[in-house]
C-alpha atoms as one frame of an Amber mdcrd trajectory, in Angstrom:
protein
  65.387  96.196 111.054  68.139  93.689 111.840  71.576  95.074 112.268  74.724
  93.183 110.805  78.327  94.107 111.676  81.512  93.418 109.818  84.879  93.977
 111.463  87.777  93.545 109.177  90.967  95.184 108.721  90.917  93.955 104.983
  89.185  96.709 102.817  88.321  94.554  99.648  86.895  91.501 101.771  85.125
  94.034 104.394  83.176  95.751 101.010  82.797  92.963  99.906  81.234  91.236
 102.708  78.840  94.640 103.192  78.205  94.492  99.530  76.993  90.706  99.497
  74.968  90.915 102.510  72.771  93.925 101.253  72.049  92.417  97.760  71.125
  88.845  99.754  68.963  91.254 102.057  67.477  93.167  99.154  66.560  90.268
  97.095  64.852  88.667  99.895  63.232  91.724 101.211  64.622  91.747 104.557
  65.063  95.485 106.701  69.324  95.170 106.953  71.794  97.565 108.043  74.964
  96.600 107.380  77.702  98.492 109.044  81.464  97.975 109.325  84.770  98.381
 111.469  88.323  98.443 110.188  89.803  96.663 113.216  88.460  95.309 116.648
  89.060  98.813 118.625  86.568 100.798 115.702  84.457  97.359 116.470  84.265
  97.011 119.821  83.109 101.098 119.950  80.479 100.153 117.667  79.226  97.196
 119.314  79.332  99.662 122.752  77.375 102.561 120.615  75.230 100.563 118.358
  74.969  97.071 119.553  74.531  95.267 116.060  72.360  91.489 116.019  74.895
  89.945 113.575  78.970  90.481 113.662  81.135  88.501 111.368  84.569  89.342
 112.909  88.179  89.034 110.842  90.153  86.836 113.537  94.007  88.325 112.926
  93.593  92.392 112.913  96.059  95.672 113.961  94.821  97.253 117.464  92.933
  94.152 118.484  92.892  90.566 117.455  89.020  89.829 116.990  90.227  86.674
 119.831  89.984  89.977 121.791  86.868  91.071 120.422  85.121  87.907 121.275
């Protein structure tokens, strides 16, 4: 199972984004988890826990920029 992540401070984009991605995933039959971070500090302990395949990453966020992130 392939694991995506969203980071995203932005809580109708982030859904969104999750949302889209798992009806792409279930239509084409592909094993997804799609997870998701508020800002860059939730992401970057999520990446450290659960080190995801796939991040799509919000560039200007509170905490830490995803700049930082990346």
């Amino acid at each position: 199972m392939k694991k995506i992540l969203v980071i995203d401070d932005d809580p109708l984009i982030g859904k969104m984004l999750v949302v889209k991605l798992e009806q792409e995933a279930a239509t084409r039959a592909v094993p997804v988890s799609v997870s998701r971070a508020l800002d860059g500090r939730e992401g970057l302990d999520e990446i450290y826990r659960n080190p995801p395949d796939f991040i799509i990453l919000d560039i200007m966020m509170p905490r830490l920029s995803g700049l930082e992130v990346l």
